[in-house]
C-alpha atoms as an extended CHARMM CRD file, in Angstrom:
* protein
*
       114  EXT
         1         1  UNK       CA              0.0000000000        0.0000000000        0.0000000000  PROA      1               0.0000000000
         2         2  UNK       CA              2.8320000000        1.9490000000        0.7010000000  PROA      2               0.0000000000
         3         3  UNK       CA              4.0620000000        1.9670000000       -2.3490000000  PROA      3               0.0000000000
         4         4  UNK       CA              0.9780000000        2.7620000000       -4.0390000000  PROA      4               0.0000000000
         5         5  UNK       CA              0.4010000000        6.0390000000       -1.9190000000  PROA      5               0.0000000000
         6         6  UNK       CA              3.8620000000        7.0490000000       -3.1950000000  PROA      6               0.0000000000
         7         7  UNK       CA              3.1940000000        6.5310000000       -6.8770000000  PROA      7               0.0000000000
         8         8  UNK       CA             -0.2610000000        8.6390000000       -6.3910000000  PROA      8               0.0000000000
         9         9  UNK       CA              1.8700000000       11.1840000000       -4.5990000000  PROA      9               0.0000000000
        10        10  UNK       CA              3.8450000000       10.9970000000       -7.3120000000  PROA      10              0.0000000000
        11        11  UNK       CA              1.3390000000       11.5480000000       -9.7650000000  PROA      11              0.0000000000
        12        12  UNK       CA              0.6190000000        8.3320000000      -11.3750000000  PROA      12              0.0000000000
        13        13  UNK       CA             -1.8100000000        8.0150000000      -13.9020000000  PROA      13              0.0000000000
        14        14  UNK       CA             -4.9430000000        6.1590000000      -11.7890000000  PROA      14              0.0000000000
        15        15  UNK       CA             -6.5050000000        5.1700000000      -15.4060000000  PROA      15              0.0000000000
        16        16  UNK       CA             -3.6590000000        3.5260000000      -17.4310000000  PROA      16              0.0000000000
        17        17  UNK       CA             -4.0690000000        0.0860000000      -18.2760000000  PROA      17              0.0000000000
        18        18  UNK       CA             -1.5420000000       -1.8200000000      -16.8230000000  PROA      18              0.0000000000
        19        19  UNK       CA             -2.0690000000       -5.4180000000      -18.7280000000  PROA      19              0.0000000000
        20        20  UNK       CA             -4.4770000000       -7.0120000000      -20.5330000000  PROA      20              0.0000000000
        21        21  UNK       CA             -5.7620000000       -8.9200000000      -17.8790000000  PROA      21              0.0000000000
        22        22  UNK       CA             -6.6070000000       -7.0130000000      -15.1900000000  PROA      22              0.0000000000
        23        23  UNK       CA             -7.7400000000       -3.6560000000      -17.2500000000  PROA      23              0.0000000000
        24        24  UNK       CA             -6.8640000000       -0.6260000000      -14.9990000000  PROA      24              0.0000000000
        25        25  UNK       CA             -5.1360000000       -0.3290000000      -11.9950000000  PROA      25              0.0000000000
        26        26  UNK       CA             -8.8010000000       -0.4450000000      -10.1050000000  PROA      26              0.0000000000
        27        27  UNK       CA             -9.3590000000       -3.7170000000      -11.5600000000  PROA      27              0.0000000000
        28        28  UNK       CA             -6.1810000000       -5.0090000000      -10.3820000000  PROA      28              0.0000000000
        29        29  UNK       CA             -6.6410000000       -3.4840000000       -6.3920000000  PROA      29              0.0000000000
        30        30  UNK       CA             -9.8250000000       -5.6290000000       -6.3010000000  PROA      30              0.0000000000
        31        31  UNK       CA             -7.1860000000       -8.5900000000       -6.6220000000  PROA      31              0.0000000000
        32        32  UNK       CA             -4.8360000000       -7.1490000000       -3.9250000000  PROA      32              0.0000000000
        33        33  UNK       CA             -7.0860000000       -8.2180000000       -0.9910000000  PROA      33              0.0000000000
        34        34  UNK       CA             -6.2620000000       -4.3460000000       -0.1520000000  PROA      34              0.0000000000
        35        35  UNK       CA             -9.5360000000       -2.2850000000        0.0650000000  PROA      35              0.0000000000
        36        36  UNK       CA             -7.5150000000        0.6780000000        1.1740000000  PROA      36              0.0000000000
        37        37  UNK       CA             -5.4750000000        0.4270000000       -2.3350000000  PROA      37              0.0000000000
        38        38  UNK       CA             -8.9170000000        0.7820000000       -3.7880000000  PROA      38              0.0000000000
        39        39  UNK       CA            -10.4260000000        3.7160000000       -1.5000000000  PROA      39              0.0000000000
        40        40  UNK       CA             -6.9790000000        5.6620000000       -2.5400000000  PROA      40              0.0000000000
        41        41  UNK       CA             -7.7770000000        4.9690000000       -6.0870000000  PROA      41              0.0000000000
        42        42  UNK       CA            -11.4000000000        6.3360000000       -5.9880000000  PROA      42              0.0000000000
        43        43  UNK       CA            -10.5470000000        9.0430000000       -4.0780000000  PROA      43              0.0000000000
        44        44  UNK       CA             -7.6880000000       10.1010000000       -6.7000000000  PROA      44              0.0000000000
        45        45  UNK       CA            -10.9780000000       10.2870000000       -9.0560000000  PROA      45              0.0000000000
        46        46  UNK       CA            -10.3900000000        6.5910000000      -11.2100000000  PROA      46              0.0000000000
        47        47  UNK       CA            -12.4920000000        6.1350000000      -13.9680000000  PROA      47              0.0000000000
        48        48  UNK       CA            -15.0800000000        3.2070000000      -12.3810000000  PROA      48              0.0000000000
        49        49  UNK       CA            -16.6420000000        2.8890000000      -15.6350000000  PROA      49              0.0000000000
        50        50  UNK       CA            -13.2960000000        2.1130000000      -17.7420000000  PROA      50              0.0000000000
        51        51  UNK       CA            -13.2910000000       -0.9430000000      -20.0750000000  PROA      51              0.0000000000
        52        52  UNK       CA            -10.7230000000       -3.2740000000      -20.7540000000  PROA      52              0.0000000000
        53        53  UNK       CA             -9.7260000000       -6.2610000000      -19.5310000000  PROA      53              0.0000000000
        54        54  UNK       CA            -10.6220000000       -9.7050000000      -19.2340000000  PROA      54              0.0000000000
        55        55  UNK       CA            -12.6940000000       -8.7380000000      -16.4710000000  PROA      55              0.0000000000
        56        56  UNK       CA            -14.2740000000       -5.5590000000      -18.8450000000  PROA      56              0.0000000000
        57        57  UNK       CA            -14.6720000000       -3.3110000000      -16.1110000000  PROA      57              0.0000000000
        58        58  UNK       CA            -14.1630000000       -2.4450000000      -12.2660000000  PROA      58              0.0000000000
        59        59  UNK       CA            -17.8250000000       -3.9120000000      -11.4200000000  PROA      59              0.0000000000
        60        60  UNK       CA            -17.0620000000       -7.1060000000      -12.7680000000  PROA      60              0.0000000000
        61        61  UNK       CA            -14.1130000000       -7.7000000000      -11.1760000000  PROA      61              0.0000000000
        62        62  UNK       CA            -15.5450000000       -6.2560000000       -7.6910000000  PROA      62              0.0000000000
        63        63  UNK       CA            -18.3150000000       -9.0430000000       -8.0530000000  PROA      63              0.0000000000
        64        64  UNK       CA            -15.7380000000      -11.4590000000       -8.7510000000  PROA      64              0.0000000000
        65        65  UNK       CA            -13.9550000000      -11.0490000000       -6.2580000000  PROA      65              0.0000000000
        66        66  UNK       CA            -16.5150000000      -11.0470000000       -3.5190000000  PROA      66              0.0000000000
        67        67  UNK       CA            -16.0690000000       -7.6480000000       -2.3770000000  PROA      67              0.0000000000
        68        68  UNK       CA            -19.6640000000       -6.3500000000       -1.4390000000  PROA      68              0.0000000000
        69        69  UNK       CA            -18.5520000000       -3.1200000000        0.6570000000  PROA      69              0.0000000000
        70        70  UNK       CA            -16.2410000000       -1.9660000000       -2.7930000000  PROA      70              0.0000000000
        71        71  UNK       CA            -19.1890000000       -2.9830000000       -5.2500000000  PROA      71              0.0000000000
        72        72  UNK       CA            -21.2620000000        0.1210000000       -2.5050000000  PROA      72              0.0000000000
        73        73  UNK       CA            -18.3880000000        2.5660000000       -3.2640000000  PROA      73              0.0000000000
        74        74  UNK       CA            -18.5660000000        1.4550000000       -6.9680000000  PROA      74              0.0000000000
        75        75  UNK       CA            -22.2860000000        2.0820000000       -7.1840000000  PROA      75              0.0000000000
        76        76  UNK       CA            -21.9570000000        5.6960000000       -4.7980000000  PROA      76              0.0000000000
        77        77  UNK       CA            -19.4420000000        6.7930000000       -7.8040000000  PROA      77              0.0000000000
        78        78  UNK       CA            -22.1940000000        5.9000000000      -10.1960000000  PROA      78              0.0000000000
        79        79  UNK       CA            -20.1820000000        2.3590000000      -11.5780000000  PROA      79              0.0000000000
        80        80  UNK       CA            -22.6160000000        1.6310000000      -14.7870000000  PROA      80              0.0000000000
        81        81  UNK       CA            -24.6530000000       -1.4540000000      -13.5800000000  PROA      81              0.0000000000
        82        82  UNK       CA            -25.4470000000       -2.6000000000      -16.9850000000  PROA      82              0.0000000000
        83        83  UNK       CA            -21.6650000000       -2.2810000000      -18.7450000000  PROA      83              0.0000000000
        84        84  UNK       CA            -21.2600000000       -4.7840000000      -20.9540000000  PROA      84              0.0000000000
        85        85  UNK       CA            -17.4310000000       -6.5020000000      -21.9340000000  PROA      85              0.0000000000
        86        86  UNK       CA            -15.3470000000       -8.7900000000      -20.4060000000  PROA      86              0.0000000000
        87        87  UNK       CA            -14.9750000000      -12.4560000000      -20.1080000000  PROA      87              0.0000000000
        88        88  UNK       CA            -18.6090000000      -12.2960000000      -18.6250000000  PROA      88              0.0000000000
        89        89  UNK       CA            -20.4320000000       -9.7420000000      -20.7190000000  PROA      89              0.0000000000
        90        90  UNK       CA            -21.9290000000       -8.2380000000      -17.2960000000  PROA      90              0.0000000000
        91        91  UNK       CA            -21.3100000000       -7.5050000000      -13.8750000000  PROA      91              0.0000000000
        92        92  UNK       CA            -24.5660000000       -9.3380000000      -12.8420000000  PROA      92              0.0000000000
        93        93  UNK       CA            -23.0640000000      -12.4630000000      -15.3560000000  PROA      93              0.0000000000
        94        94  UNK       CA            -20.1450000000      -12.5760000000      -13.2180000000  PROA      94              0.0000000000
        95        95  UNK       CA            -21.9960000000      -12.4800000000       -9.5660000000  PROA      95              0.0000000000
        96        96  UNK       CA            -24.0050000000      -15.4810000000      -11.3220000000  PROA      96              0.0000000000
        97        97  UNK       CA            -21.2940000000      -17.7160000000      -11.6000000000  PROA      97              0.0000000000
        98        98  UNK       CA            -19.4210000000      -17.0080000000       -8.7170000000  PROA      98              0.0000000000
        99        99  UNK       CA            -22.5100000000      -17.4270000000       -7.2290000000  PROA      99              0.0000000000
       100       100  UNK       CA            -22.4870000000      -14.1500000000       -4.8770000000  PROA      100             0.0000000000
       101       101  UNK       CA            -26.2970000000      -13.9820000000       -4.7030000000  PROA      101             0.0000000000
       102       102  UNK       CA            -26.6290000000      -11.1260000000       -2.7160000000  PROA      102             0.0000000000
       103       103  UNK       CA            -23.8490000000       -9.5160000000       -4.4650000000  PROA      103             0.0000000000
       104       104  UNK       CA            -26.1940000000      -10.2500000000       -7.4050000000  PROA      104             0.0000000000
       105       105  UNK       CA            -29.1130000000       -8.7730000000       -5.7420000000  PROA      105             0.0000000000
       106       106  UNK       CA            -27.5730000000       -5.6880000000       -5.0940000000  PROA      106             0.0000000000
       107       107  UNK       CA            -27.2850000000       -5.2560000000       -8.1380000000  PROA      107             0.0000000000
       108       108  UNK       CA            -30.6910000000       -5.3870000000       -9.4090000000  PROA      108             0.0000000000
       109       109  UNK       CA            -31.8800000000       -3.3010000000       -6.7260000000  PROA      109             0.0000000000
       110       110  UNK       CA            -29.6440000000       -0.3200000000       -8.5460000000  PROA      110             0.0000000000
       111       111  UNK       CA            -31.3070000000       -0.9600000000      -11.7570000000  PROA      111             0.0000000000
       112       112  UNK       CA            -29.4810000000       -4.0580000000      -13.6380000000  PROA      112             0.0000000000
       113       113  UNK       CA            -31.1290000000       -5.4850000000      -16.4240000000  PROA      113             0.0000000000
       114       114  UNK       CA            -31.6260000000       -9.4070000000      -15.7180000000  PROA      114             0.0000000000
């Protein structure tokens, strides 16, 4: 985290797309187990609605990962529920098969298209 603080410091670009896997540096903090990483990285203004990716966006990857608190913060910084893209196609595709049900129903309740 450290280190990340010092790069934003720094000035680091919060929306380049590090690799073609995880599609912005947001997409990759959801991996890092570090919710802190990602509060720093929405507070530095990231683009939540970015594409790219195997994971197509930041709301996939939240609901892949499990993270119900971050897919909130993603939805208080208006995170598009129905973005399509990905390995998925959808956010609400992705809480399907991980099978994070009420992951999956918050996401309806904000307006998802089944």
């Amino acid at each position: 985290m450290d280190v990340v603080r010092l790069l934003l410091e720094k000035g680091a670009d919060v929306d380049t797309q590090p690799t073609p896997l995880q599609g912005n540096a947001l997409q990759a903090a959801f991996f890092s187990d570090d919710k802190e990483i990602v509060r720093m990285l929405l507070e530095r203004g990231v683009d939540v609605n970015a594409q790219g990716g195997s994971y197509g966006n930041a709301l996939q990857a939240a609901f892949l990962q499990g993270q119900k608190d971050v897919v909130q913060l993603l939805f208080v910084k208006a995170a598009n529920v129905n973005a399509q893209g990905g390995c998925y196609g959808n956010a609400l595709r992705a809480a399907a098969v991980t099978e994070q049900e009420e992951i999956r129903q918050l996401h309806l309740g904000h307006g998802a298209h089944p």
